[in-house]
TINU-401903 format. One record per residue (C-alpha): residue number from 1; residue in one letter; z, y, x. Coordinates in steps of 0.5 Angstrom, whole numbers, plus 500, padded with zeros to 3 digits. Layout:
<nutors>
<nutor pos="NUM" code="A" up="Z" north="Y" east="X"/>
...
</nutors>
This chain:
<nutors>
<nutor pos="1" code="X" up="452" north="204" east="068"/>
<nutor pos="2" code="X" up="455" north="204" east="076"/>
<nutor pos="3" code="X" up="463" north="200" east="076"/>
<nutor pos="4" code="X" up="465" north="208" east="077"/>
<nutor pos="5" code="X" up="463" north="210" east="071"/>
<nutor pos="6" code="X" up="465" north="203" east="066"/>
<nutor pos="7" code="X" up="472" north="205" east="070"/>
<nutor pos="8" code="X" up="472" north="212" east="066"/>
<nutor pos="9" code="X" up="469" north="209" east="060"/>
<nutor pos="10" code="X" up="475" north="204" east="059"/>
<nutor pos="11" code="X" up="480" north="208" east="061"/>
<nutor pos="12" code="X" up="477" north="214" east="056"/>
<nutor pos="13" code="X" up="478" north="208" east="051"/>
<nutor pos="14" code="X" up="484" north="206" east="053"/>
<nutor pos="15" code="X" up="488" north="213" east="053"/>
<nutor pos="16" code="X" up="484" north="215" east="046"/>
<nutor pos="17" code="X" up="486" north="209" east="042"/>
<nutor pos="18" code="X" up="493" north="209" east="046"/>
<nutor pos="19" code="X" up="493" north="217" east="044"/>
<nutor pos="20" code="X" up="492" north="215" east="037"/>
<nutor pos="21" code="X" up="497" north="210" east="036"/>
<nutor pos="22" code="X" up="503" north="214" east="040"/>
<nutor pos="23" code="X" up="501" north="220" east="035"/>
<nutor pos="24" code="X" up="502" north="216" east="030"/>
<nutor pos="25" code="X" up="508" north="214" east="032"/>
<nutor pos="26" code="X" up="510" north="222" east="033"/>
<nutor pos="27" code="X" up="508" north="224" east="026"/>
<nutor pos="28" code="X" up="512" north="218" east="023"/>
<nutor pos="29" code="X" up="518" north="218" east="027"/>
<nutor pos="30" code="X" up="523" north="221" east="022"/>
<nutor pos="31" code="X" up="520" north="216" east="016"/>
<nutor pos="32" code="X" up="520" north="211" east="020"/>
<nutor pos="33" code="X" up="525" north="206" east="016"/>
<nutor pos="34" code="X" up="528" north="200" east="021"/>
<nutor pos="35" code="X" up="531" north="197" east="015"/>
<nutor pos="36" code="X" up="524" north="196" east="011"/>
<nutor pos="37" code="X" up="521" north="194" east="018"/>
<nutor pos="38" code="X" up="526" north="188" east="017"/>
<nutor pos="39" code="X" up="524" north="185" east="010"/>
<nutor pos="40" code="X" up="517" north="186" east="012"/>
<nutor pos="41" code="X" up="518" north="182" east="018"/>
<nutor pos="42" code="X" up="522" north="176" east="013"/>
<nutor pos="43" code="X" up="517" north="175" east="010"/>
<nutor pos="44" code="X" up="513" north="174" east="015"/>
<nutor pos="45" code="X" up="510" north="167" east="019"/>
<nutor pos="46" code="X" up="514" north="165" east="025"/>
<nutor pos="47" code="X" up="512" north="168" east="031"/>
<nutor pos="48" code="X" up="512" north="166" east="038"/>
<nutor pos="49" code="X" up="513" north="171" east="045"/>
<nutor pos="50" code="X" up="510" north="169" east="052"/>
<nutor pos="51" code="X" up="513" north="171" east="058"/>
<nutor pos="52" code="X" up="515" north="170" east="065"/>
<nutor pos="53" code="X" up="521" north="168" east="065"/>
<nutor pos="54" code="X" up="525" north="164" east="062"/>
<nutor pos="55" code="X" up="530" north="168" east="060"/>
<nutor pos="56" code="X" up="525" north="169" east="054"/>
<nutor pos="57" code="X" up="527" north="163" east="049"/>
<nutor pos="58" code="X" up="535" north="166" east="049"/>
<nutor pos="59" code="X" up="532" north="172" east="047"/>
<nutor pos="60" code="X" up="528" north="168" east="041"/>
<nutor pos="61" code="X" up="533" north="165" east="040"/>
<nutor pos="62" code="X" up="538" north="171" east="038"/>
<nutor pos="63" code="X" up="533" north="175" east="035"/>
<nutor pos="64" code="X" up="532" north="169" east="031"/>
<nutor pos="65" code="X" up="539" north="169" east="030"/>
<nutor pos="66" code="X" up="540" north="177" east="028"/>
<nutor pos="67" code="X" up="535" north="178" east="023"/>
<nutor pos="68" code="X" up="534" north="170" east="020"/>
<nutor pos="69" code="X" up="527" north="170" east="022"/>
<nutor pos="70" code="X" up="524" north="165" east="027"/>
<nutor pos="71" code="X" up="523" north="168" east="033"/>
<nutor pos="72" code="X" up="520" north="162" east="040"/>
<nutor pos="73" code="X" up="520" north="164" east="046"/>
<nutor pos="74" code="X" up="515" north="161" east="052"/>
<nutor pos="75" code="X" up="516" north="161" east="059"/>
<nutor pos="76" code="X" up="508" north="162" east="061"/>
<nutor pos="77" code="X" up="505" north="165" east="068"/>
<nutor pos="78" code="X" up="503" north="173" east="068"/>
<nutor pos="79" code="X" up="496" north="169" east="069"/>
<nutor pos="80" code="X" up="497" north="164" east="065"/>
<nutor pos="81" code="X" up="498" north="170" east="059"/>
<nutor pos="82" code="X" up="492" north="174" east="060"/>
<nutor pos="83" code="X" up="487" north="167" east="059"/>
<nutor pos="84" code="X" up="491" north="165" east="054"/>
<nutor pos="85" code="X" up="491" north="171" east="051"/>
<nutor pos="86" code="X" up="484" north="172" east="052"/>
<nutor pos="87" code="X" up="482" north="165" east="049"/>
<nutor pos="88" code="X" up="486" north="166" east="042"/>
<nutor pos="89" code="X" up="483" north="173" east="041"/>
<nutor pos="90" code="X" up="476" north="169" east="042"/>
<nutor pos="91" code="X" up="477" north="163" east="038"/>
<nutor pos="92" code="X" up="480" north="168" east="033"/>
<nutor pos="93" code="X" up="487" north="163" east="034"/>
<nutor pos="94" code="X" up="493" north="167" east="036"/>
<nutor pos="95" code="X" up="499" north="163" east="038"/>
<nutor pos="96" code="X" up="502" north="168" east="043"/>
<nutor pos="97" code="X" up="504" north="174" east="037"/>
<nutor pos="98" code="X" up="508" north="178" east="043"/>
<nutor pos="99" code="X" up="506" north="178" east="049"/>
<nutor pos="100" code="X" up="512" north="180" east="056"/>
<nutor pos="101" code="X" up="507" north="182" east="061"/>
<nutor pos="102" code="X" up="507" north="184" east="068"/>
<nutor pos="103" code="X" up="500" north="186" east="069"/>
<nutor pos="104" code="X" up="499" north="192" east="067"/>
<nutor pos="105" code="X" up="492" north="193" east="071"/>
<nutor pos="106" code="X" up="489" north="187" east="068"/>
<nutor pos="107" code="X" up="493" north="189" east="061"/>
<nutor pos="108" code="X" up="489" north="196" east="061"/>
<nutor pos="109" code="X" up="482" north="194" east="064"/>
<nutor pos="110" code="X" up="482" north="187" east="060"/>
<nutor pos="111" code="X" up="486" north="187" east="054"/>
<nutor pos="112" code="X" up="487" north="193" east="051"/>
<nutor pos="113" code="X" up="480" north="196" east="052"/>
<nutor pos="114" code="X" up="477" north="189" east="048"/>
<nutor pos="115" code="X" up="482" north="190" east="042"/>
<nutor pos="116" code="X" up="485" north="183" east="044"/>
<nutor pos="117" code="X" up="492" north="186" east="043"/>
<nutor pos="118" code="X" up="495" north="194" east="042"/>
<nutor pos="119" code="X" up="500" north="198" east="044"/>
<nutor pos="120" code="X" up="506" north="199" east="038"/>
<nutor pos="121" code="X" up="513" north="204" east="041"/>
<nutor pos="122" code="X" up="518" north="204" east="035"/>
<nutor pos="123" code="X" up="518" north="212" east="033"/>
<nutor pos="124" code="X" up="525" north="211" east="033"/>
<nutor pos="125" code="X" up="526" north="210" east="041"/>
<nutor pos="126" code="X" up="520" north="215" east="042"/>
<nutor pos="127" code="X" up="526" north="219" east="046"/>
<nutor pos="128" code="X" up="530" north="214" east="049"/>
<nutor pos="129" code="X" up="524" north="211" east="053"/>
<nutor pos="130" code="X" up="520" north="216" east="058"/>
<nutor pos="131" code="X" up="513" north="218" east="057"/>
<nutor pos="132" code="X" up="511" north="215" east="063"/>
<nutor pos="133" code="X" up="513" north="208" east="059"/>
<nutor pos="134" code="X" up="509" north="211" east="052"/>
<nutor pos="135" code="X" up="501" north="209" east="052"/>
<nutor pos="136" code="X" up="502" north="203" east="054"/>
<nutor pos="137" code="X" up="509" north="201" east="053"/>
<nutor pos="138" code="X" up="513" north="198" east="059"/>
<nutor pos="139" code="X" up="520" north="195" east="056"/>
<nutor pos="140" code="X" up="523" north="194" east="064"/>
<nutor pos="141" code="X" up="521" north="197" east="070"/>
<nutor pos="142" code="X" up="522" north="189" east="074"/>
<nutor pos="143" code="X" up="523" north="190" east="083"/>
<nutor pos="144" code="X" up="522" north="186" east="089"/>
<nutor pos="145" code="X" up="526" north="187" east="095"/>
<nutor pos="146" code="X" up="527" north="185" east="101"/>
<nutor pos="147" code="X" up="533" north="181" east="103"/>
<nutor pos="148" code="X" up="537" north="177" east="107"/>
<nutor pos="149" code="X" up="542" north="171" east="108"/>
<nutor pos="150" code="X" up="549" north="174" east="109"/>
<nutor pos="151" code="X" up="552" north="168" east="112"/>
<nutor pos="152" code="X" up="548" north="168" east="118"/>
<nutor pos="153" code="X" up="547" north="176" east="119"/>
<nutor pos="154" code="X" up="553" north="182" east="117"/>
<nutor pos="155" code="X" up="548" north="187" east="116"/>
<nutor pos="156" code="X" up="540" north="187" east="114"/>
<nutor pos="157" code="X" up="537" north="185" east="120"/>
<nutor pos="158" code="X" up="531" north="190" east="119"/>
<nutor pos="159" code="X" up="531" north="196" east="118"/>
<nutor pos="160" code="X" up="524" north="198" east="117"/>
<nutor pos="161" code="X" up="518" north="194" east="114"/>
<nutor pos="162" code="X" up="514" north="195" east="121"/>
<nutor pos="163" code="X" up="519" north="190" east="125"/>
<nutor pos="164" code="X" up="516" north="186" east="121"/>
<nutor pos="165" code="X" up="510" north="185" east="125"/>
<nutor pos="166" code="X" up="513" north="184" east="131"/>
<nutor pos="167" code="X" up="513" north="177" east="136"/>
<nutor pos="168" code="X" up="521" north="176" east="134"/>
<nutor pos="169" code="X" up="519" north="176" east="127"/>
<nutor pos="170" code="X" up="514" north="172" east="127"/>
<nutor pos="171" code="X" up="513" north="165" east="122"/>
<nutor pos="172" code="X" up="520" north="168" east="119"/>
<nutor pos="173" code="X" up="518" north="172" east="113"/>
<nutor pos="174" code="X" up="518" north="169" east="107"/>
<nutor pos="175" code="X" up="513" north="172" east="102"/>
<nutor pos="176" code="X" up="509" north="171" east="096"/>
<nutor pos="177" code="X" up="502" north="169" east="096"/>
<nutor pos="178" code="X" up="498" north="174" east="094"/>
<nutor pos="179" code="X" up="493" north="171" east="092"/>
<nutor pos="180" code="X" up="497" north="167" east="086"/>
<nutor pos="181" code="X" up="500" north="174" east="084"/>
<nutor pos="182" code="X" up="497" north="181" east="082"/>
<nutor pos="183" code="X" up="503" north="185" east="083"/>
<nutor pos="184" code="X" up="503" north="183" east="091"/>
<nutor pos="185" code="X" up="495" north="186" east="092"/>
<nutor pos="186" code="X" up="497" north="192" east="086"/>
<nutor pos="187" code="X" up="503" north="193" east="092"/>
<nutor pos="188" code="X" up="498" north="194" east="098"/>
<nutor pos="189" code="X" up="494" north="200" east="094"/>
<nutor pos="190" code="X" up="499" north="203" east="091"/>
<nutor pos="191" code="X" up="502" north="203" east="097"/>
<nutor pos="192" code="X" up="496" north="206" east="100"/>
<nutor pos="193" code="X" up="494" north="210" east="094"/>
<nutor pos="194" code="X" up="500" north="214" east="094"/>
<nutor pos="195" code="X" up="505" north="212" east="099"/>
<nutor pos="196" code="X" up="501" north="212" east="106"/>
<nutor pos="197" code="X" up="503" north="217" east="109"/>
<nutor pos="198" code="X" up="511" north="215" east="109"/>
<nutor pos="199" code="X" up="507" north="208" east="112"/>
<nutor pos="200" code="X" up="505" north="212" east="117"/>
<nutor pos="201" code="X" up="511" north="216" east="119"/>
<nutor pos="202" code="X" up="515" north="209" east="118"/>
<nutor pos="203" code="X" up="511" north="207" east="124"/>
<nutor pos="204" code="X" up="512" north="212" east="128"/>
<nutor pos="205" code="X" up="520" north="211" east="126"/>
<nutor pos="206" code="X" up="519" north="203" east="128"/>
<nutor pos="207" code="X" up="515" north="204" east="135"/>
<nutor pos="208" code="X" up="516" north="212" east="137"/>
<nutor pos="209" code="X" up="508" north="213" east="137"/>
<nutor pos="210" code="X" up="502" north="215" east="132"/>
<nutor pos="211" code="X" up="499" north="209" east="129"/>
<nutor pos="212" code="X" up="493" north="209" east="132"/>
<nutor pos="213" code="X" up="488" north="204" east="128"/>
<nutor pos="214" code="X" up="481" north="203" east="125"/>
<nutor pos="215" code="X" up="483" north="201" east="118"/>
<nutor pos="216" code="X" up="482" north="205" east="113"/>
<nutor pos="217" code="X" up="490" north="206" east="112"/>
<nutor pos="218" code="X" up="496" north="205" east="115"/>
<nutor pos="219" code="X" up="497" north="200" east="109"/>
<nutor pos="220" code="X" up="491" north="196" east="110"/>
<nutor pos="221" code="X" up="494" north="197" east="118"/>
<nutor pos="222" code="X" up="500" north="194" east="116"/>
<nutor pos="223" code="X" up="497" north="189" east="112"/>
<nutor pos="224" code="X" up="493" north="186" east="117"/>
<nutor pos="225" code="X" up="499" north="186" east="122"/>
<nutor pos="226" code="X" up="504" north="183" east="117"/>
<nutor pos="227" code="X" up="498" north="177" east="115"/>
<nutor pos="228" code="X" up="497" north="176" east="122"/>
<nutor pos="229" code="X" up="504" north="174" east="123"/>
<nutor pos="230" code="X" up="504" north="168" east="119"/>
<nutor pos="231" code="X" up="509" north="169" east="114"/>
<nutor pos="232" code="X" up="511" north="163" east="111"/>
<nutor pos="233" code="X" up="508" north="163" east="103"/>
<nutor pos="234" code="X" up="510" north="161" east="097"/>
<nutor pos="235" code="X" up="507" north="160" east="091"/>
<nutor pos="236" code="X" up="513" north="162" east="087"/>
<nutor pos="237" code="X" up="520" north="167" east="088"/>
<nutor pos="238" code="X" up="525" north="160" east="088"/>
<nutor pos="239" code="X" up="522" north="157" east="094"/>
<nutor pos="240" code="X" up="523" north="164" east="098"/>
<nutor pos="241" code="X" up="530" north="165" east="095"/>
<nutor pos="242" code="X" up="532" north="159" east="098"/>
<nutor pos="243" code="X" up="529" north="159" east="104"/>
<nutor pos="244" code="X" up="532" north="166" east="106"/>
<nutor pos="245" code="X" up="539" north="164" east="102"/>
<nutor pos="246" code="X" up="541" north="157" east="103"/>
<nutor pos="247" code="X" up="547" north="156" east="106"/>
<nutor pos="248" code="X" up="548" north="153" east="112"/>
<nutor pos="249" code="X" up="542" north="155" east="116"/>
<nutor pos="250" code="X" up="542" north="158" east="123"/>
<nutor pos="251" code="X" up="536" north="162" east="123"/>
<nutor pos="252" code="X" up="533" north="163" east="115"/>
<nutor pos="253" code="X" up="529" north="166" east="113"/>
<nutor pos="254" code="X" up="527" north="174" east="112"/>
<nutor pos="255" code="X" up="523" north="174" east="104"/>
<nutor pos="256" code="X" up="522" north="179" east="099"/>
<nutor pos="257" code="X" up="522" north="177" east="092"/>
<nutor pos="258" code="X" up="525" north="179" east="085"/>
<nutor pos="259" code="X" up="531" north="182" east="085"/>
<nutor pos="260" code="X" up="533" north="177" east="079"/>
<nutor pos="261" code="X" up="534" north="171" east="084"/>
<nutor pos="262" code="X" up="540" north="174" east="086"/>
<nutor pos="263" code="X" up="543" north="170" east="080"/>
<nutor pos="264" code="X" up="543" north="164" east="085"/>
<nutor pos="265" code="X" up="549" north="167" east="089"/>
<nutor pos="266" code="X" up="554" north="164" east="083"/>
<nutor pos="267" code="X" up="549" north="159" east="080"/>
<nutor pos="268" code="X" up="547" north="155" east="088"/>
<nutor pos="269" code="X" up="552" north="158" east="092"/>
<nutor pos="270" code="X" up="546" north="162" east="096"/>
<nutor pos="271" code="X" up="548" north="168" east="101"/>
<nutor pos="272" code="X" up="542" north="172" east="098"/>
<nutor pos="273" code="X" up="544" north="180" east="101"/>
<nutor pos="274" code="X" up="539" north="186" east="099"/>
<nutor pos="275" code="X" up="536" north="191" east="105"/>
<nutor pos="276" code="X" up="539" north="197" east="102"/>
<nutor pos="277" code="X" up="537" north="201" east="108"/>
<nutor pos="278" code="X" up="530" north="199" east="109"/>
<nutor pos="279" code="X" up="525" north="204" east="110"/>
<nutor pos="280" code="X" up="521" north="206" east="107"/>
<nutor pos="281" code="X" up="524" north="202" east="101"/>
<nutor pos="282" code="X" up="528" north="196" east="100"/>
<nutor pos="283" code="X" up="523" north="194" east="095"/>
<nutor pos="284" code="X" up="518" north="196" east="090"/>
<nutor pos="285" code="X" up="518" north="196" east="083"/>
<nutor pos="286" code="X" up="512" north="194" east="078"/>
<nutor pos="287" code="X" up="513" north="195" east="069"/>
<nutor pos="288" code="X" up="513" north="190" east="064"/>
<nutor pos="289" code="X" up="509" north="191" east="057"/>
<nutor pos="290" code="X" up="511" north="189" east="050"/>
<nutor pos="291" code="X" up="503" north="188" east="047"/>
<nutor pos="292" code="X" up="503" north="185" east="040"/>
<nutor pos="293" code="X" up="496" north="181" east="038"/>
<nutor pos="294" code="X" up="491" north="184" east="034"/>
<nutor pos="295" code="X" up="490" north="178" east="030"/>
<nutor pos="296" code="X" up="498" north="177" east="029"/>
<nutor pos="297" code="X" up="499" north="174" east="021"/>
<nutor pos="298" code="X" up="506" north="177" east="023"/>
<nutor pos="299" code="X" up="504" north="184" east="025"/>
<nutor pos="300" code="X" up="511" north="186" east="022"/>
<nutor pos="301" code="X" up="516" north="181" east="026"/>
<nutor pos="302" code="X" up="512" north="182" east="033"/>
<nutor pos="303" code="X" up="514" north="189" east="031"/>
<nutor pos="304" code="X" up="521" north="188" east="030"/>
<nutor pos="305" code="X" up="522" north="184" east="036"/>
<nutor pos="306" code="X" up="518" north="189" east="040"/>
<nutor pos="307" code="X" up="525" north="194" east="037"/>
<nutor pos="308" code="X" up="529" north="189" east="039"/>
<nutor pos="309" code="X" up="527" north="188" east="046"/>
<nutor pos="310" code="X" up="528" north="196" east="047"/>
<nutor pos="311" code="X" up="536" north="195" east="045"/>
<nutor pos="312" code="X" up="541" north="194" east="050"/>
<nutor pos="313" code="X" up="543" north="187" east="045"/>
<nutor pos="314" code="X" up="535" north="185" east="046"/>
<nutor pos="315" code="X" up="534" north="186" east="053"/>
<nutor pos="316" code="X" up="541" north="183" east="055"/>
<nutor pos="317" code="X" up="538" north="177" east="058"/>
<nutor pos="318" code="X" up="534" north="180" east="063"/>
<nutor pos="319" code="X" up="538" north="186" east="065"/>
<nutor pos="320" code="X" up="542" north="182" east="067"/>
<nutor pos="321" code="X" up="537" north="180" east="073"/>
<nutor pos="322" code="X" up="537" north="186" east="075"/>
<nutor pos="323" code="X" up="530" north="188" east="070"/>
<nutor pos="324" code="X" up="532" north="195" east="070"/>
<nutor pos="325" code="X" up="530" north="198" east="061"/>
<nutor pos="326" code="X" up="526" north="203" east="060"/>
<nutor pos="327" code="X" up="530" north="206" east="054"/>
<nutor pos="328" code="X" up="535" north="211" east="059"/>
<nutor pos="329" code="X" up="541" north="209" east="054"/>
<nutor pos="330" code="X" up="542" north="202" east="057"/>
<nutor pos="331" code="X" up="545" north="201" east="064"/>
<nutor pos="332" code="X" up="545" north="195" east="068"/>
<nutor pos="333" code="X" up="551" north="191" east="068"/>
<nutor pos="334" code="X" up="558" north="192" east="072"/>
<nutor pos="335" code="X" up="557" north="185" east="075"/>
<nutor pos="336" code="X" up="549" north="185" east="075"/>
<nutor pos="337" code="X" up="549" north="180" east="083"/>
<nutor pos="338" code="X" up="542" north="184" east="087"/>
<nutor pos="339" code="X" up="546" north="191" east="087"/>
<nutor pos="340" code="X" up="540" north="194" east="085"/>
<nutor pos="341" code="X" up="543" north="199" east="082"/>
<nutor pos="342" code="X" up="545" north="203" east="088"/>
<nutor pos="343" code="X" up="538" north="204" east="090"/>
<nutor pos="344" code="X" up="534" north="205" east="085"/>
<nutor pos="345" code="X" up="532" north="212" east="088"/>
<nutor pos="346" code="X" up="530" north="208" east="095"/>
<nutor pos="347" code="X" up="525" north="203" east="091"/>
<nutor pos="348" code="X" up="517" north="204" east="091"/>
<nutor pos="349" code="X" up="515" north="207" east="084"/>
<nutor pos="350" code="X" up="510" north="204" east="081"/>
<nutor pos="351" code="X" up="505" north="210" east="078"/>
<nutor pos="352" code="X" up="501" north="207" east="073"/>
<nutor pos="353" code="X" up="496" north="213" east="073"/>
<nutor pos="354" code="X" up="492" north="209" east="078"/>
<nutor pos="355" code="X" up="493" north="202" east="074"/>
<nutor pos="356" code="X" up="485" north="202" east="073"/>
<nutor pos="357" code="X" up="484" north="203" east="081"/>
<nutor pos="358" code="X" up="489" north="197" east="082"/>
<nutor pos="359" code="X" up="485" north="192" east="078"/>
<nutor pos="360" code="X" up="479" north="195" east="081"/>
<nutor pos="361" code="X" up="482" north="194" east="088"/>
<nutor pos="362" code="X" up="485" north="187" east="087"/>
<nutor pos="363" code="X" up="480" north="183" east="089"/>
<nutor pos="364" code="X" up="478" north="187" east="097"/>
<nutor pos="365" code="X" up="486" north="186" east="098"/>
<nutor pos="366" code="X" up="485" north="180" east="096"/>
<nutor pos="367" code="X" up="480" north="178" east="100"/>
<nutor pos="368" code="X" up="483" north="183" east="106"/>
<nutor pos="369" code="X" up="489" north="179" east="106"/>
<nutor pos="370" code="X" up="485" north="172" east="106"/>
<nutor pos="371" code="X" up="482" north="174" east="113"/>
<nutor pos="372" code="X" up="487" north="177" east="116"/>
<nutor pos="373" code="X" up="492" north="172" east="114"/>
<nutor pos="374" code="X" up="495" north="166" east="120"/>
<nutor pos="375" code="X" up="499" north="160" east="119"/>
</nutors>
């Protein structure tokens, strides 16, 4: 079976075994019972919750609170997630009963084909979270954007993505390493795939001309020139922060990274400033999942945390970050730091109807960017 045909063969599975868990959801949404779930759930082993960020163990910890279960929390890498995932499956030895993941592609071609965990959306939020969120289901929509430091500069000193290629940005761009995060290379496709004729017309904005390249697309041309500009790469989001935020700089650095860094205004005194007027976008947004183990001993408290996560008291934590919920009934805080909120209409929207072609393209814009790549 040629990679195409294994392509439609798990997505064909996935969307079969998603459909009938979300059709059951359907049928069971007016006898759905809370307050049963919750005793089903005391009675229940101790469950433990991976996620990327640390905001997880408060989570736990209130969950535990409310309810009087015992609920952990566990900051584990997106990475990190799908192997231990994949090993406690294999070992029949679950550790991570819930799982907060930011990899959608790796989730819909690796995890839920292989039965290593299921998608469960609570029949009583079926309409407060937006079918596209449904099968499987994302509990925030999380963005990366570019931002500035304000001490230095009164406004975002760029004002189009391709500026960034140019000699006066030259090793002053701070940016993840795509090579350690999937969402960075899941970007670039979902760039190309969706969006590359605003690609295209931001070139023509940026240098008053056509783009002319041999590139397969204006993306795969701006990722080459990006790349070829040196960018100061990072292995983690707090290193971009603080080389952009920092106070006392005279030339910082321009970076992109997650909005919920700009917690670190109040709590590190940086002067992070978000590129509102950016264009094409000031940012792009990728989902997070709540996926449960198959091989859970407490099917019923997974479930329970997974309503809980989809609650304003539940998802508090994260939103206040800047993690934008999918449950419609909940608002961002007044007082959350990036300002996101105001260009929410402006971001790149992930479109997980392509997540199959992400995964499957991952590795060549891996590889596109490990050639094109100079210090």
């Amino acid at each position: 079976m040629n990679g195409r045909l294994t392509k439609l063969a798990l997505l064909g599975l996935t969307l079969t075994s998603l459909s009938a868990l979300g059709g059951a959801a359907g049928a069971l949404a007016e006898e759905f019972d809370l307050d049963a779930l919750i005793a089903a759930a005391k009675s229940e082993a101790p469950i433990n919750i991976y996620d990327s960020t640390g905001k997880i163990v408060e989570m736990a910890d209130a969950f535990s609170a409310k309810y009087g279960v015992k609920a952990t929390g566990i900051k584990v890498s997106a990475n990190s997630q799908l192997e231990m995932i994949i090993r406690e499956a294999q070992a029949n030895n679950v550790q991570g009963d819930v799982v907060m993941l930011t990899d959608a592609p790796a989730s819909v071609a690796q995890l839920l084909p292989q039965n290593f965990v299921y998608s469960w959306l609570p029949p009583d939020m079926a309409d407060k979270v937006p079918e596209r969120y449904h099968d499987p289901l994302a509990v925030t929509t999380n963005a990366s954007v570019w931002a500035y430091n304000t001490e230095v500069y009164d406004s975002c000193p760029v004002s189009n993505i391709w500026e960034l290629t140019k000699p006066e940005w030259k090793g002053r761009v701070a940016f993840y390493d795509p090579l350690l995060k999937g969402t960075y290379p899941d970007w670039f496709n979902q760039m190309a795939t969706h969006y590359d004729d605003q690609m295209r017309d931001a070139y023509n904005a940026a240098f008053s001309t056509d783009l002319q390249t041999d590139e397969a697309s204006a993306t795969a041309a701006w990722v080459k020139a990006f790349a070829g500009n040196a960018p100061l790469i990072s292995d983690g989001d707090d290193p971009i922060a603080e080389a952009v935020g920092a106070p006392g700089q005279k030339e910082p650095f321009f970076g992109l990274l997650s909005s919920a860094k700009f917690r670190d205004n109040a709590d590190k005194g940086f002067k992070l400033g978000l590129c509102k007027d950016l264009g094409p976008w000031p940012g792009w947004t990728y989902t997070k999942l709540a996926l449960i183990a198959t091989g859970t001993k407490s099917p019923n408290l997974s479930k329970l945390f997974v309503h809980y996560v989809l609650t304003e008291e539940g998802i508090a934590p994260q939103a206040v970050d800047g993690k934008l919920p999918t449950n419609v009934d909940i608002k961002l805080p007044a007082d959350e730091p990036s300002g996101i909120g105001d260009v929410l209409d402006k971001l790149q929207q992930y479109d997980a109807s392509t997540a199959l072609d992400d995964w499957d393209a991952r590795q060549d814009w891996q590889d596109f960017w490990r050639v094109n790549y100079k210090k």
